[in-house]
Every structure is written in C-alpha cells, then in structure tokens.
N, C-alpha and C positions, 0 to 999 in steps of 0.2 A: 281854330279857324271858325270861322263865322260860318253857322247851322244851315244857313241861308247857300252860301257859295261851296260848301259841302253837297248840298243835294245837287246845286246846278252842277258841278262838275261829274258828280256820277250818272247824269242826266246826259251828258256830254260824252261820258267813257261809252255808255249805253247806243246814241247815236251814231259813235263813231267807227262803233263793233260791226255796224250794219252793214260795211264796206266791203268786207270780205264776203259775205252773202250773197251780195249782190253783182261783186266780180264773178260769182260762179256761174252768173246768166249772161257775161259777155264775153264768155271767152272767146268770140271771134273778135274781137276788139282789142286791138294793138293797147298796149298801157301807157304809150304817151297821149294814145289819141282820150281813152279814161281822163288823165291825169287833165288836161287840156278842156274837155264839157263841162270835166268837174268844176272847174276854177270858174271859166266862161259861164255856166249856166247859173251859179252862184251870183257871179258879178251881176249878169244881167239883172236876176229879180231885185239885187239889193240895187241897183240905178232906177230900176222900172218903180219900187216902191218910195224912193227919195222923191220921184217925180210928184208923187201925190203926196207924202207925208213929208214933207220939210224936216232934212238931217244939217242943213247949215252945209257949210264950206269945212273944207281944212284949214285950223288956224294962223299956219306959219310957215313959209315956204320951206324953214328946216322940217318940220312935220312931212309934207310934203315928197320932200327930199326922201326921207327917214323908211318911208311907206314903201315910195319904190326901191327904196334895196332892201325892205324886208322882202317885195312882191316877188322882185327879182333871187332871192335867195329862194323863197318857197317852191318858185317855179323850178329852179336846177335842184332843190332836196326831190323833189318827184322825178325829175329825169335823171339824178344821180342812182336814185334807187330802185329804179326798175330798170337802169342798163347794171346794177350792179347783180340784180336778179337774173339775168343774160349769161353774168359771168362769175356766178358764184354758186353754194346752196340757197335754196330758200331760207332755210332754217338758218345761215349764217347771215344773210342778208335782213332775216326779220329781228332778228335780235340784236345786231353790230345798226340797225337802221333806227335803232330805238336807243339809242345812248343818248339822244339829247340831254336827259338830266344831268348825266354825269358832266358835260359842258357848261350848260346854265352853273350848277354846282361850282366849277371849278373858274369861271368867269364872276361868277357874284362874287366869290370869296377872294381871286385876288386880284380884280380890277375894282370892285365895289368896295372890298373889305368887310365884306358882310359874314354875320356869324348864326349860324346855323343849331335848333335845338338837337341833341343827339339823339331824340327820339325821330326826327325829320332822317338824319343821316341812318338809322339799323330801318327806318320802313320801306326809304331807297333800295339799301343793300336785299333787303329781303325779299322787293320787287323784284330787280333784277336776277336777285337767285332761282325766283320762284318762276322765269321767264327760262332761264337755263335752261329746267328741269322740264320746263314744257316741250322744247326745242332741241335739249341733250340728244335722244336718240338719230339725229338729222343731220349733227354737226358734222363739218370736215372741214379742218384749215388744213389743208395741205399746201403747199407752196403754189401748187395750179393757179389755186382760188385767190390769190394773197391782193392782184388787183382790183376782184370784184369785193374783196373785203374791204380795202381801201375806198372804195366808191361808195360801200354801205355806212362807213364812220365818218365819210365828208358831208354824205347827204345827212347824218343826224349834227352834227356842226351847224350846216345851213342853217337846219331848222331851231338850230341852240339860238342862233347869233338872232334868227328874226324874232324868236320868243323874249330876247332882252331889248331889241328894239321897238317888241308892241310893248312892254312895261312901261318903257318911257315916252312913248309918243300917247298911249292912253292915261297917261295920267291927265291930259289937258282936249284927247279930241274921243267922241263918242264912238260906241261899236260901230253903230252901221257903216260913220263916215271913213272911219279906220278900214274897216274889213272889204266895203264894196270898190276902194281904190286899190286895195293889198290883192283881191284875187284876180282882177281886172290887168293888173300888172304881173299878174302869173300866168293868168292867161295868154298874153302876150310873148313871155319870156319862152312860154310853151310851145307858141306857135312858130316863132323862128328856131325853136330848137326843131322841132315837126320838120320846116321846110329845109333845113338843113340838115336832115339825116336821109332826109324822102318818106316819114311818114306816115300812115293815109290816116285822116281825119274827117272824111265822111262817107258816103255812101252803107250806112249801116240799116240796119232793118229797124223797124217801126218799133218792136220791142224794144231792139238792143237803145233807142233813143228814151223810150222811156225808163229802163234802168238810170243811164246817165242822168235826165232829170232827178231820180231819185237820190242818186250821190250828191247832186246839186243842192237838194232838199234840205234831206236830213242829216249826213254826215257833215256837212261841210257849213251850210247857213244854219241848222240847229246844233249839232255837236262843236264845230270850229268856230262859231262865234261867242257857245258859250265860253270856249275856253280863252280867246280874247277879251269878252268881256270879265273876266274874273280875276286875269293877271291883270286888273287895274289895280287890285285887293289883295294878292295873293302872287309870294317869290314866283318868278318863271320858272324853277327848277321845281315846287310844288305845281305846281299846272302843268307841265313839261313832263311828270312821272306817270300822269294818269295815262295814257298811251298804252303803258306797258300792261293796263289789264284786258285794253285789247284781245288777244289772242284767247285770254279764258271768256269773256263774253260772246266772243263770236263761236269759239266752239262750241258754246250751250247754243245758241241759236243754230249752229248747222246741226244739231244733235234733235231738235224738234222739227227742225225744218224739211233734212236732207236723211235723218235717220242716220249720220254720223255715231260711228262707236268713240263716249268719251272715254279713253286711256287712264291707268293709273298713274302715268306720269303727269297727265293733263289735271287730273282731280288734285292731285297733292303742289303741283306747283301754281293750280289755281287758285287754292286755298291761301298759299304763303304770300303770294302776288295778292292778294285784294287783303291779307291782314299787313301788308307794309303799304300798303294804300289809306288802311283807316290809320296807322300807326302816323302816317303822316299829315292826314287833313285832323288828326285831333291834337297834334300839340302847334304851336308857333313859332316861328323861326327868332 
C-alpha cells in the first residue's frame, strides 16, 4: 500500500480513538442525541467551508442517489448500535459492531470477484483475534442477548454496505463533496429516528456542546474523512479493518488521560490488533 495512505489511515485510527474519551465527558447525553451533533456538526462546517472554498456539485444524479443511501445506512449503523448497546453486553456489542470487514470481505469477493493477498486475509484474522482478547473477559451470548447481538452485526452490515458505496461513488466525486451530503443525510435519518422514539436532542450544558463539537471535529471530519478519502485508493475491507484498533488506542489514551489500568489482556491483544493492521496495509490485495 501506498506510504502515503498508510500514514493517513493511522492518522485516522488515531482520530477516531478520540471518541470514546470524549463519550466519557457526556455521559448525560442520550447516544442518539451524540450520534445525531455528530453527524450535523460535521455536515454543517463541510457546507459552511464549500460556501467559501468551491467543492463543485455532485456529478450524477446516480451519485447522488448512491450518497443518500450510504447517508441513510450510516445514520441506522449508529442507531442500530447504541439500541443494540441497550440490549446486549458492551463488550458483545463493541466487537459484533466492528465486523464490517468481514462483510466488505465477503461482498468484494463474491459480488466483485475480487481476490484478496493472504497476507491481507491472517492481518484480518489477527485483528479480529486480537479485538477478542481485548473484550473476552466481558463476553456473554446467552440467548438474552441474541437480539441485541443481532442489532450489533446489522449495524456493522450498514456500515459494510456504505463503505462499498463510498468506493464507487469516489472514484468520480471528491471527499468534501461526498462526505458533507453523506453526514447531512445521516444527520437527518438521525433526526427522525430521535423524533420517533422521543429522544431529547437538546437542552445540554455548554460543555457537553463543546465535546459534541469536538466529535464533529476530529473523529468524524478529520478521522472519517480520512477514511473516505483513502477508499478511493484502497479495498473497503482494508479501510473498513482499521476500526478495530480502536479500542487499543483509546485505552492508551484513557490510561494518560483518566489514569485507566491497561490490563494484560488489553496489552497482548493490542499488540496482535495493530501487527494484523501493519500486516495488512503492507501487502496489496
């Protein structure tokens, strides 16, 4: 992979770790209403900075089309996963919410016909293992959980299916133009999900708005547009894994931040999660 879209993506993973950190300063704040400023406060700067910097149109009304049901899937992968959070473990929901690759994966290969290096497929398996091992002491399927588990492998589907439709809609339209209709339309799908369950979407305190800005920021306009821009370059199943190292970069951050104890399951399955990361941004599909 190209040295270049290697660093943006870990630049990306780095960005996107920030999320959970920053969940820890709202927690009076409902997670559709998160899920919802997030999207909205993104859209907003990428429309507010098109207004001065000229991004063009979208080029084709399939484009178009294409944007709002990525927007539309993005929006229900975040309300899929925080009602699946309601109804399951955390830990089964963080890790069953993170299978997107395995989708990308199994849609490139037999709707594409796309052939994968086998160094790409053991840095997969090894993510994923090494996400296990993070999460293992937490697990529980027990039959309870089996619909909030089900809500956690839909909402990483969604997000399988919009990560194959930014492939193809960016190969012909730019990030900003791409991204600031895609969260604009998630934004949206968020808000009629919001008024349809009852809710509350504002009245929060002055901090808890500046966090939201900051999800706005940098998780979402610097971490999630790198990763749009890169799958112009690069499988959606290799952009679609870096997710999963997630959970070890945020723990290093709460571990400076909050004085978090990192675990020895957290060290070892960190380590195996970020070597099936380089395993996979160094070979090519």
């Amino acid at each position: 992979m190209n040295i270049r879209i290697s660093i943006l993506l870990f630049i990306a993973l780095f960005s996107v770790s920030t999320s959970p950190i920053i969940a820890e300063f709202l927690k009076d704040v409902p997670a559709i209403s998160i899920s919802f400023w997030r999207m909205f406060i993104a859209a907003l700067i990428l429309w507010t900075y098109s207004l001065f910097f000229k991004q063009g149109k979208v080029k084709s009304s399939s484009n178009l089309k294409s944007i709002y049901i990525a927007g539309i899937l993005l929006g229900i992968h975040f309300a899929l996963f925080f009602q699946s959070i309601k109804m399951t473990k955390i830990a089964n929901a963080t890790f069953l919410g993170t299978l997107a690759p395995l989708f990308t994966l199994l849609l490139e290969s037999f709707l594409f016909k796309r052939k994968f290096n086998k160094f790409v497929i053991m840095g997969l398996l090894l993510s994923f293992c090494g996400a296990i091992i993070i999460l293992s002491h937490n697990f529980d399927m027990s039959q309870k959980y089996t619909l909030g588990n089900f809500l956690a492998v839909l909402c990483s589907l969604c997000l399988a299916i919009s990560f194959i439709i930014a492939e193809k809609v960016r190969q012909t339209e730019n990030t900003i133009v791409y991204t600031r209709t895609l969260y604009l339309t998630a934004a949206i799908t968020l808000l009629i999900i919001a008024v349809m369950t009852g809710s509350n979407l504002v009245n929060h305190t002055l901090s808890d708005y500046i966090g939201l800005l900051f999800l706005g920021l940098v998780p979402t306009i610097i971490g999630h547009n790198i990763i749009y821009y890169s799958v112009k370059f690069v499988s959606p199943t290799i952009v679609s894994s870096f997710p999963l190292g997630e959970p070890v970069i945020a723990t290093i951050l709460a571990f400076f931040i909050f004085g978090q104890i990192i675990g020895i399951n957290i060290i070892l399955g960190g380590l195996i999660t970020l070597f099936g990361l380089l395993l996979i941004i160094n070979k090519k599909k």
